[in-house]
C-alpha positions as CSV (number, residue, x, y, z in Angstrom):
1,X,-15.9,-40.4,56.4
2,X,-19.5,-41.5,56.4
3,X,-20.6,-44.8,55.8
4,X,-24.5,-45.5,55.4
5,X,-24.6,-48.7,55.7
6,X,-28.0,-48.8,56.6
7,X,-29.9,-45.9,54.5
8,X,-33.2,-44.8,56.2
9,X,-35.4,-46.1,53.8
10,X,-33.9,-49.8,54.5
11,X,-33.7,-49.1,57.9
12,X,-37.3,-48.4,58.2
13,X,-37.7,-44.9,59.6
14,X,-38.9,-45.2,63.0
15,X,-41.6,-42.7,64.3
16,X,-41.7,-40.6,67.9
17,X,-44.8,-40.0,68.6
18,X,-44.6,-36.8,70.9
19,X,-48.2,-35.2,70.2
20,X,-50.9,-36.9,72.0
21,X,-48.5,-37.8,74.3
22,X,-47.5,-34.0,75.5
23,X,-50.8,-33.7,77.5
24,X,-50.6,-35.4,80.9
25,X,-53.6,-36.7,82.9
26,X,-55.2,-34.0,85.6
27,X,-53.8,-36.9,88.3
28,X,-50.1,-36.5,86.3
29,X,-50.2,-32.9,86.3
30,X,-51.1,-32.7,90.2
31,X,-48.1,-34.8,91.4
32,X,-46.0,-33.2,88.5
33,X,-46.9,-30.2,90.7
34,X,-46.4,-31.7,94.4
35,X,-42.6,-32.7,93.4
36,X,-41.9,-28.8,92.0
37,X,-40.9,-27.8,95.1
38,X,-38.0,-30.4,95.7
39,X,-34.9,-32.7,94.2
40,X,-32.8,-35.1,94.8
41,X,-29.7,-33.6,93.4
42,X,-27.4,-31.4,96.1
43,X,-27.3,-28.3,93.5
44,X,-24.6,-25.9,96.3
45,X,-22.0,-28.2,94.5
46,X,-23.0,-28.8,91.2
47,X,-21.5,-26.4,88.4
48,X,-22.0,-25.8,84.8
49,X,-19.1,-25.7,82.2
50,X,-20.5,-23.0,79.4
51,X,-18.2,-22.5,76.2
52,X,-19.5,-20.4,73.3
53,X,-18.2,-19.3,69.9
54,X,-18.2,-15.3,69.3
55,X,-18.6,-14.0,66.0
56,X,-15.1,-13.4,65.2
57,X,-14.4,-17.2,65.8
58,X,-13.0,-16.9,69.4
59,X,-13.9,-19.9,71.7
60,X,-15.2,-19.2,75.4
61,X,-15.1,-21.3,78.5
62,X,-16.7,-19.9,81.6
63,X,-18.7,-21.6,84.8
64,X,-22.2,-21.5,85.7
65,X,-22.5,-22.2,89.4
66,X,-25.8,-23.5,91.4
67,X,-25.3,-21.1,93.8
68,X,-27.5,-18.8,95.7
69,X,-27.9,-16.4,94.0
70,X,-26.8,-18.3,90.8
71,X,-22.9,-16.8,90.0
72,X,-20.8,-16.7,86.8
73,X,-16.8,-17.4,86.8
74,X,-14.4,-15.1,85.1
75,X,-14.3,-15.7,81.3
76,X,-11.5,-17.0,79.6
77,X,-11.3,-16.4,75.7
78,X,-9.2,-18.4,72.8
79,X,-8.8,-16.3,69.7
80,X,-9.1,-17.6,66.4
81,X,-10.1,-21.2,67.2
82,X,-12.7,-20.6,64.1
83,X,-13.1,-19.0,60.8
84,X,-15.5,-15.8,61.6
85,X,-19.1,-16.4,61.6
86,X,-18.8,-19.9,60.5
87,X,-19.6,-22.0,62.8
88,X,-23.3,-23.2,62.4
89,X,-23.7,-26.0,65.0
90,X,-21.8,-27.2,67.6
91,X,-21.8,-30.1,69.8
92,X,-20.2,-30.7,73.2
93,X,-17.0,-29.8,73.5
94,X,-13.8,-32.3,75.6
95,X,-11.8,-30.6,77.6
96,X,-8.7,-32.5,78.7
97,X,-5.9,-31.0,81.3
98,X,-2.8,-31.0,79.4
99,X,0.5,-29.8,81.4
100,X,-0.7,-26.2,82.2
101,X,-3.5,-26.0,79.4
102,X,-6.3,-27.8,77.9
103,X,-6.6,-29.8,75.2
104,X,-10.0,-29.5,73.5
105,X,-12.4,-31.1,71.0
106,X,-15.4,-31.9,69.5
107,X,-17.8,-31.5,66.0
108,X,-18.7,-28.6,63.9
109,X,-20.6,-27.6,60.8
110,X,-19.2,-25.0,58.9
111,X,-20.1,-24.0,55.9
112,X,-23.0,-27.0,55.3
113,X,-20.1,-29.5,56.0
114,X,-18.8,-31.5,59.3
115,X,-15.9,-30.7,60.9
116,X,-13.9,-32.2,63.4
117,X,-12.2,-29.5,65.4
118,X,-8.8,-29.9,68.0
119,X,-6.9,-27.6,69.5
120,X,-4.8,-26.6,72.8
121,X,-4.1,-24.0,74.8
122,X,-1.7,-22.8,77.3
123,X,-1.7,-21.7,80.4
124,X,-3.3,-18.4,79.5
125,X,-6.2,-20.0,77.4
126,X,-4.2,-18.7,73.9
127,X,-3.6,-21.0,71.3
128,X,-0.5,-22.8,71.8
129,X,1.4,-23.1,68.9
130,X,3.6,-26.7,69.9
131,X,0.3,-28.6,69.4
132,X,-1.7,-28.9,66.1
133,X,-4.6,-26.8,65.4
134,X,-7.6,-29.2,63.5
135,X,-10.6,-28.4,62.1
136,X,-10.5,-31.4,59.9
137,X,-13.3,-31.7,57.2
138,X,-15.3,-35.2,57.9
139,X,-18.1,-35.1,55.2
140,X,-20.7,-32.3,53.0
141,X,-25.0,-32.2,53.1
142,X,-25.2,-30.9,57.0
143,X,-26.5,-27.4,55.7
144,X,-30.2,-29.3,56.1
145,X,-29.4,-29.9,60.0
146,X,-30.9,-28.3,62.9
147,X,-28.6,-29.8,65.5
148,X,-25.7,-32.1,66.0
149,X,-24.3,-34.1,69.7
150,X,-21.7,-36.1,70.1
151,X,-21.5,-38.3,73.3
152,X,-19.0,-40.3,74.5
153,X,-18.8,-43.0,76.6
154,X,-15.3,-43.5,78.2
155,X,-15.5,-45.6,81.0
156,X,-13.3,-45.5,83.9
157,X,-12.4,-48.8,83.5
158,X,-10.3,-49.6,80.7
159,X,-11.8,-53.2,80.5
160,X,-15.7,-51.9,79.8
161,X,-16.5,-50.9,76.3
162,X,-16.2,-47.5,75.1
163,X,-18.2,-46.0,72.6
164,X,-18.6,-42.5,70.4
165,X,-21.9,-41.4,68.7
166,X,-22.9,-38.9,66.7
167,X,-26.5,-37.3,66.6
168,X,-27.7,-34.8,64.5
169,X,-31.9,-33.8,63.7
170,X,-32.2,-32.5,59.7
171,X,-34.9,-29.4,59.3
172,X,-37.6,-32.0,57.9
173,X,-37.6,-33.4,61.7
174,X,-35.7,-36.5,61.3
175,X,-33.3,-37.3,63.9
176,X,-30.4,-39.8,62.9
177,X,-27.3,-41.1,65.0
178,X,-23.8,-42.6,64.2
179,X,-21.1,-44.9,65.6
180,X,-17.6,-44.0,65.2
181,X,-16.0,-47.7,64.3
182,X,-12.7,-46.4,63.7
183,X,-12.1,-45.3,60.6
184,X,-15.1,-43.6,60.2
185,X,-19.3,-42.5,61.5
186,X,-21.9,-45.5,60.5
187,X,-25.3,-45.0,60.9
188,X,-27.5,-47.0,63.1
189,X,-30.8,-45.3,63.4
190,X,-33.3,-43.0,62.7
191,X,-36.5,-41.6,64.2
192,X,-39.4,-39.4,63.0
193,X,-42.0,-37.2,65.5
194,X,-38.6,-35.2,66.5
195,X,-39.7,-32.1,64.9
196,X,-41.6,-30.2,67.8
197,X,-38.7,-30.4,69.7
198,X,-36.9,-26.7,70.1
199,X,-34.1,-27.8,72.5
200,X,-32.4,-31.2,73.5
201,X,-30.2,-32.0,75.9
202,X,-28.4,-35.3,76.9
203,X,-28.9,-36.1,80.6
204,X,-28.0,-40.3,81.2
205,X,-25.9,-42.7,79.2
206,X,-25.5,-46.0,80.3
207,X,-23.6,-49.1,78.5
208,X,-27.1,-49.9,76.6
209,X,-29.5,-46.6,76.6
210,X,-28.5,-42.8,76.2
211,X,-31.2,-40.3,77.7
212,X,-32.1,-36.8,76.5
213,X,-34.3,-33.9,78.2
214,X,-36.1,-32.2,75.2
215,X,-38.6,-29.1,75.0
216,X,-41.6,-28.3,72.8
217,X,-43.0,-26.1,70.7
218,X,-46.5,-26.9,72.6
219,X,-44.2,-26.1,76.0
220,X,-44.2,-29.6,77.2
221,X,-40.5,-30.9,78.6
222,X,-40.3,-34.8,78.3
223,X,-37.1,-37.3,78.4
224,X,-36.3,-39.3,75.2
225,X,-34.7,-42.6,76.0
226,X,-32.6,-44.0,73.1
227,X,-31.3,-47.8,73.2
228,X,-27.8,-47.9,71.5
229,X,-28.7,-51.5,69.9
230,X,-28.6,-51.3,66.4
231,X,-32.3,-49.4,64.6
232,X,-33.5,-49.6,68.4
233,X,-36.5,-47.1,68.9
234,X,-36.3,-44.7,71.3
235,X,-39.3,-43.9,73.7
236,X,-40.6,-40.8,75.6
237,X,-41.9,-39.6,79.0
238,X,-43.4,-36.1,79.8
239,X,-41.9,-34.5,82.7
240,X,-44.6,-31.2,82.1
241,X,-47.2,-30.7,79.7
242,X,-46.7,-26.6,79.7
243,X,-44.5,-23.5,79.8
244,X,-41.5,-24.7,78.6
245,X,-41.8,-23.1,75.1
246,X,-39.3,-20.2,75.3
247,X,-36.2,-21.9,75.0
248,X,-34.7,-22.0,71.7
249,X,-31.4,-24.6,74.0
250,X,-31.3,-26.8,76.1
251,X,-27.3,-27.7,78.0
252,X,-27.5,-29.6,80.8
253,X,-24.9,-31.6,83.0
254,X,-24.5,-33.9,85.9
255,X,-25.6,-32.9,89.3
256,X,-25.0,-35.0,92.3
257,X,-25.5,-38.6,92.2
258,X,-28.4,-38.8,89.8
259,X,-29.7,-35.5,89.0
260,X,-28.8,-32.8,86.3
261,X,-28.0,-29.1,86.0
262,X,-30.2,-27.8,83.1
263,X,-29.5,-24.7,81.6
264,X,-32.1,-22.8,79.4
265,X,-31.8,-20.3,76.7
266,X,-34.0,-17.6,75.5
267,X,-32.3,-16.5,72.3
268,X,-35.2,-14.0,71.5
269,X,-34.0,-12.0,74.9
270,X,-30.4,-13.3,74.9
271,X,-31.1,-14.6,78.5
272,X,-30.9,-17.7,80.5
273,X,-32.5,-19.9,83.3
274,X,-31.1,-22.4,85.5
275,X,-32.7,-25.2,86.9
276,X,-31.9,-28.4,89.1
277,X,-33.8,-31.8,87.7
278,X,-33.7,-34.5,90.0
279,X,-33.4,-38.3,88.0
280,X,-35.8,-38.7,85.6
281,X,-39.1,-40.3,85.9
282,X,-41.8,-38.9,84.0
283,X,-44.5,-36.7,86.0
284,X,-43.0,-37.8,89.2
285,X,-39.5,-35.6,88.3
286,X,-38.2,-33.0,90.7
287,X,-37.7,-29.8,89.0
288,X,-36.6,-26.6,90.8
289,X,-35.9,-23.4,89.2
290,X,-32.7,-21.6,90.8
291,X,-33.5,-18.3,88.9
292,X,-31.8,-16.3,85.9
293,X,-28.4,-16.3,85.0
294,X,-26.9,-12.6,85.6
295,X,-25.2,-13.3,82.0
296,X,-26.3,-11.7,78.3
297,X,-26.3,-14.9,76.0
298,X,-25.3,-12.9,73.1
299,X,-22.8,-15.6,71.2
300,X,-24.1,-17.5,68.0
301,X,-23.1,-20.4,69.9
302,X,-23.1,-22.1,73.4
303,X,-22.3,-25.7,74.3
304,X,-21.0,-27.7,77.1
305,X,-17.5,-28.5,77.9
306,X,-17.5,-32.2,79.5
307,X,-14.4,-33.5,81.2
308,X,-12.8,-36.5,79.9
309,X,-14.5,-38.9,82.0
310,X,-17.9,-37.7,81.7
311,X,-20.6,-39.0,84.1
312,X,-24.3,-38.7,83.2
313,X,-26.7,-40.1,85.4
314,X,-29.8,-37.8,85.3
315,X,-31.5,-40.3,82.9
């Protein structure tokens, strides 16, 4: 169930200026440059979780590890988790040990509409048929979407506050987020000056801010910082001003104590480029490329699969 409680026209559609800001200074782009070479993050240990959905529906978890070279761990496919060639967006995924399986969820759009989509499986990554199998319709009108995330902030300790939100960017640019309250999404916010953005990625979340690494169209990568105060206004940093236009996606995750593990994909040549980001602070940002990934990115979907408790401190 949506509830928009605050409509975008009374909440005053707030505007993300990402144009003249995508060109840094010669000074920027010199120590952009100096800091290439170097991050903070130990990358030997850091590992992505990659889950896709195939065409027929199946659902795919395999890891991308920072190794040298860059390795791939044995796929391990789930059969008719989805309709075939339905699912049109997906957000990060939950992966939760249960007994010798998983339990898994997260959002979809299928068929213009969000879905909220559960399942486990076994110790052989099939369906398994003691638990219920969800994809649950939440609302209509996401046909016009280019994206959806959902983060969630589950904090270690039970005595901090928790929190759920939904983001999703509509094809006229404008990027809108939700609060789960309990018995349904409420919206917050929106923000304009999205729409040169091909790929996004969240990187930080804190108890007041969540922090995304976005490309452009123009090839510039920058960080969006989002307050999660009500209509806050979210502001930007360029980390480069150039050659970061091929990648149609963006999945990243955490890498050592304050960096990330960003993953990039070409759709055009179905391939894929790891890199590790040290934490985020504008020009001055380490970021190291680790190579290709020896994997075809042939799915109509990929996403992350975060554990329960999942740590974010890139941003």
């Amino acid at each position: 169930m949506f509830r928009k409680t605050v409509g975008l026209a009374s909440a005053g559609v707030l505007a993300l200026g990402l144009g003249a800001a995508m060109v840094p200074s010669a000074q920027a782009a010199q120590a952009a440059q100096s800091t290439a070479g170097s991050t903070t993050a130990t990358t030997a240990a850091c590992a992505l979780r990659l889950g896709s959905v195939t065409s027929t529906g199946a659902f795919t978890s395999r890891m991308v590890n920072a190794t040298a070279p860059i390795t791939i761990g044995g796929v391990r496919g789930t059969a008719g988790v989805f309709p075939a060639n339905q699912v049109q967006h997906i957000s990060t995924f939950t992966g939760t040990p249960l007994g010798s399986g998983e339990s898994r969820s997260g959002l979809t759009v299928m068929g213009g509409a969000l879905y909220s989509s559960s399942f486990v499986v076994d110790g052989q990554s099939q369906l398994d048929p003691h638990y219920p199998h969800n994809n649950l319709r939440i609302g209509g009108g996401w046909s016009n979407y280019r994206w959806i995330e959902q983060s969630i902030l589950r904090p270690a300790n039970a005595g901090d506050p928790a929190r759920t939100l939904l983001y999703g960017q509509r094809t006229d640019g404008i990027t809108q987020r939700w609060i789960s309250d309990g018995s349904g999404w409420r919206i917050t916010s929106g923000v304009g000056g999205l729409s040169t953005v091909k790929g996004i990625a969240l990187i930080g979340r804190t108890a007041t801010s969540e922090t995304f690494l976005a490309n452009t169209r123009s090839g510039a990568l920058v960080t969006v910082t989002w307050p999660t105060k009500y209509l806050a206004a979210p502001t930007s940093k360029v980390v480069r001003g150039t050659t970061w236009q091929g990648f149609e996606q963006l999945i990243a995750t955490n890498c050592g104590a304050s960096g990330t593990l960003l993953l990039g994909i070409d759709k055009e040549t179905k391939s894929g480029y790891l890199y590790a980001v040290g934490h985020a602070n504008g020009t001055s940002t380490a970021v190291k490329s680790l190579g290709k990934v020896p994997l075809t990115f042939s799915d109509p979907q990929y996403f992350r699969i975060a554990p329960k408790y999942d740590v974010l401190n890139g941003g």
